[in-house]
C-alpha positions in Angstrom: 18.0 -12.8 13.8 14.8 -11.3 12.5 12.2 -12.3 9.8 12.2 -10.2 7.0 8.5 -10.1 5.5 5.8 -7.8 3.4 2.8 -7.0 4.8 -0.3 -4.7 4.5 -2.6 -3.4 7.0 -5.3 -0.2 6.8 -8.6 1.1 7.8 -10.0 4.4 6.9 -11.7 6.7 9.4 -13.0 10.5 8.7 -12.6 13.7 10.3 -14.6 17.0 9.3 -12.8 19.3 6.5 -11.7 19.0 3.0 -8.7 18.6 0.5 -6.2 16.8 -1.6 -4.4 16.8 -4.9 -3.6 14.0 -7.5 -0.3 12.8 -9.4 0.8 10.1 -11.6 3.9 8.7 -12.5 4.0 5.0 -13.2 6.5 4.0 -16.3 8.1 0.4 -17.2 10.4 -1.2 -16.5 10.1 0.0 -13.1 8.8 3.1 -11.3 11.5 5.8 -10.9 10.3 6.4 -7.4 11.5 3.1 -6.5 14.9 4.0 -7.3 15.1 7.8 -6.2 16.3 8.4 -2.4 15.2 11.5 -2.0 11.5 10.6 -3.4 10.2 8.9 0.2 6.5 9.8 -0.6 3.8 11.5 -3.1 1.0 12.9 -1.2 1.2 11.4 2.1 -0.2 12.7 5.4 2.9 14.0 7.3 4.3 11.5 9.8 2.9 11.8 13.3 1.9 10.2 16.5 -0.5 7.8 16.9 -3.9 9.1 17.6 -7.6 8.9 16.4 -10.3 11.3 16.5 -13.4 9.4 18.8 -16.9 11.2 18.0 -16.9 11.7 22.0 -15.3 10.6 25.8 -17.1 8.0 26.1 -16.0 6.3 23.2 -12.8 7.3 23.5 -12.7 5.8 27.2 -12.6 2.2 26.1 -9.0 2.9 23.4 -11.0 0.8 20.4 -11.4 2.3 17.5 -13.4 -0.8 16.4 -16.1 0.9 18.3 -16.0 4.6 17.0 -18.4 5.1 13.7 -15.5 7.1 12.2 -13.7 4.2 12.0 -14.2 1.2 8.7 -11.8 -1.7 8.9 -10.7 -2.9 5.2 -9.4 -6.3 6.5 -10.2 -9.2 5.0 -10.8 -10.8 1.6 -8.7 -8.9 -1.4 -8.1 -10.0 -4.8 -4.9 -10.5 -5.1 -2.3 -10.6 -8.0 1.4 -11.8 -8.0 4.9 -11.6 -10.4 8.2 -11.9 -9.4 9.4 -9.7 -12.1 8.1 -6.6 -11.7 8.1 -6.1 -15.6 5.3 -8.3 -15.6 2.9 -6.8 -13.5 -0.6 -5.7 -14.5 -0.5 -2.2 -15.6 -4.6 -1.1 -16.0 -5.9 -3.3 -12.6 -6.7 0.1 -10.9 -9.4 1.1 -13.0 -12.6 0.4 -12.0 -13.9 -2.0 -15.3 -10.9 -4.1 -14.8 -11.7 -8.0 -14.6 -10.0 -9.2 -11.9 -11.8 -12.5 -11.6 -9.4 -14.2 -14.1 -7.3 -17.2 -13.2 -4.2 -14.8 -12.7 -6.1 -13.1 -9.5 -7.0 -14.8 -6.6 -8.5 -14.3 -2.9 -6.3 -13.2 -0.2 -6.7 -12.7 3.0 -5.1 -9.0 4.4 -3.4 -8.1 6.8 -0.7 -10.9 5.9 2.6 -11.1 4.9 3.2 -13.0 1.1 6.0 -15.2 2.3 4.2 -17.4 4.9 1.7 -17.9 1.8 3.3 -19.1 -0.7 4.3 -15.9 -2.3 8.5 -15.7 -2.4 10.3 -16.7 -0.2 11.5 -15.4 3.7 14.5 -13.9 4.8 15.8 -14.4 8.1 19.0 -13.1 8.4 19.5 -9.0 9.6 22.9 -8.8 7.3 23.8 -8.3 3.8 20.8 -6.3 1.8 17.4 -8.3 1.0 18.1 -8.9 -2.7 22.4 -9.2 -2.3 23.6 -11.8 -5.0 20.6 -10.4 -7.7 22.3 -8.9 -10.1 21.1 -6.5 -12.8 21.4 -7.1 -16.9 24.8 -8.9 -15.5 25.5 -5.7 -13.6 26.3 -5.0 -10.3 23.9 -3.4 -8.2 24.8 0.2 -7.5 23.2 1.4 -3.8 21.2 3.5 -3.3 19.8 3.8 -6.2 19.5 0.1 -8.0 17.5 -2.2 -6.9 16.4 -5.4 -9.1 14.4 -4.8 -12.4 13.8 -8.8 -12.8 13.2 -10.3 -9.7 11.5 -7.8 -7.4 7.6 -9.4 -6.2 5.3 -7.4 -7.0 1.9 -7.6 -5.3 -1.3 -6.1 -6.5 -4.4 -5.6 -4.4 -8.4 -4.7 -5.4 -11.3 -4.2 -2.9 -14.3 -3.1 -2.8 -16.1 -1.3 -0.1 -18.7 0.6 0.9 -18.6 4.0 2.1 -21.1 5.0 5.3 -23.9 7.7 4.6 -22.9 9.5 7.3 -19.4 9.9 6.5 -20.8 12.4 3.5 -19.2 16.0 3.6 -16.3 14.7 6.4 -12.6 14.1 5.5 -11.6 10.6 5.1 -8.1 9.2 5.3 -7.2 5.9 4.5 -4.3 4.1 7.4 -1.9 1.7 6.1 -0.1 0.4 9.1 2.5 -1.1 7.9 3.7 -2.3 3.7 7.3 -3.4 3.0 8.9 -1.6 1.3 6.9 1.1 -1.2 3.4 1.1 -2.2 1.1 3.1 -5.1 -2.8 3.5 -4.4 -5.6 4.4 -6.3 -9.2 5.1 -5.6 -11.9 4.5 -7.7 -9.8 4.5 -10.7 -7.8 7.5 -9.6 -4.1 7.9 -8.9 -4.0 9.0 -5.2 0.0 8.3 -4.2 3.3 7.0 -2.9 5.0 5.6 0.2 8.3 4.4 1.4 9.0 3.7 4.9 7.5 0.6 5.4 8.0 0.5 9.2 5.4 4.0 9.5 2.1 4.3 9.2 1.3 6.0 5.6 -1.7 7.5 5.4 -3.6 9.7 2.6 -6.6 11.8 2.4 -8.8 10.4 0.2 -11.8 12.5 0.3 -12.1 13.7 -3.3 -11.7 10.1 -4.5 -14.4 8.6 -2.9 -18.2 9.0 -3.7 -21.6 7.4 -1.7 -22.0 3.6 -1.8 -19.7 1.2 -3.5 -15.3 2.6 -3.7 -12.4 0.2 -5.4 -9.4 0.7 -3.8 -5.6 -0.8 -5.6 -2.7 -1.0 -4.6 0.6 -2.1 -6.0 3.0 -3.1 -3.3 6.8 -3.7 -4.3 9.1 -5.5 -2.3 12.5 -3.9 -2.9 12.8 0.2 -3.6 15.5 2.2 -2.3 14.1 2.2 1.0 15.7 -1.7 1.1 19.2 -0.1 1.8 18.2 0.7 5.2 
């Protein structure tokens, strides 16, 4: 048996070029990316290999990015929102003059998976879908292309960060190792994309989005898309 479980974990690091485009497409009661097989990503890197650009051998020796300067880590304290029905989820907490210091938002700690915090519940078992029994408006579920539009979890993430001087005029990507099972971001207010594939690394170019100093990043994670069927 295996442990079924969502989880988040990214850093960003910065090469030495420039591009990027920008879409949106968010609409109630759920996203229709969530439900559309052959919609896997908006704006994503392409998949690859591992691998991270080091400034030079000798930093490169050692295998730690922790070391590099191109490298930030964006572990640790997020505000955090939660619903199990995804109909309920905060629609405006990307933009940057959102309040998320209300009682609905909390701190939480990233990377970590919701379920061994109190946030839904586990599944342990490597048969039958995630969400099997969940039916929809008294409906059966109709794979690949329904997934539940009242009890999906729904996880919303804000952080702050700030961006290195000398990381002006390079290429930045943000690196989200791992986020079961599709995820929107937004930087600084601004739609930047879509992933599925929650086993891969997803990663973005994020260079237009960001500015000098202080960057909000969001993210809406969802625990069941299309991507559940396999």
């Amino acid at each position: 048996m295996r442990q079924k479980t969502s989880n988040l974990l990214l850093f960003l690091w910065c090469f030495a070029a420039f591009y990027g485009i920008s879409a949106n497409a968010q609409n109630l009661p759920l996203p229709g990316e969530l439900m559309t097989p052959s919609v896997v990503e908006i704006n994503r890197e392409p998949m690859r290999a591992h691998a991270f650009a080091y400034e030079n051998q000798e930093k490169a020796s050692g295998f730690e990015m922790e070391n590099s300067s191109r490298f930030l880590s964006l572990d640790g304290t997020w505000r955090f929102h939660f619903v199990t029905d995804p109909r309920t989820r905060p629609q405006d907490f990307y933009k940057t003059d959102f309040n998320d210091r209300s009682s609905d938002w909390t701190d939480f700690k990233v990377p970590a998976n919701w379920e061994v915090n109190g946030y839904a519940f586990p599944i342990y078992i490597n048969q039958h879908y995630d969400f099997v029994g969940r039916e929809k408006f008294g409906g059966t579920l109709i794979p690949p292309y329904d997934i539940p539009v009242d009890n999906n979890p729904v996880g919303s993430y804000r952080k702050e960060f700030e961006l290195p001087a000398d990381w002006d005029g390079k290429q930045i990507f943000i690196h989200l190792g791992a986020v079961k099972s599709a995820f929107y971001i937004w930087i600084n207010g601004q739609y930047v994309g879509y992933s599925e594939d929650s086993k891969l690394a997803s990663e973005f170019d994020i260079t237009r989005y960001l500015k000098l100093g202080k960057n909000l990043i969001a993210l809406q994670v969802y625990r069941w898309s299309d991507a559940s069927y396999l």
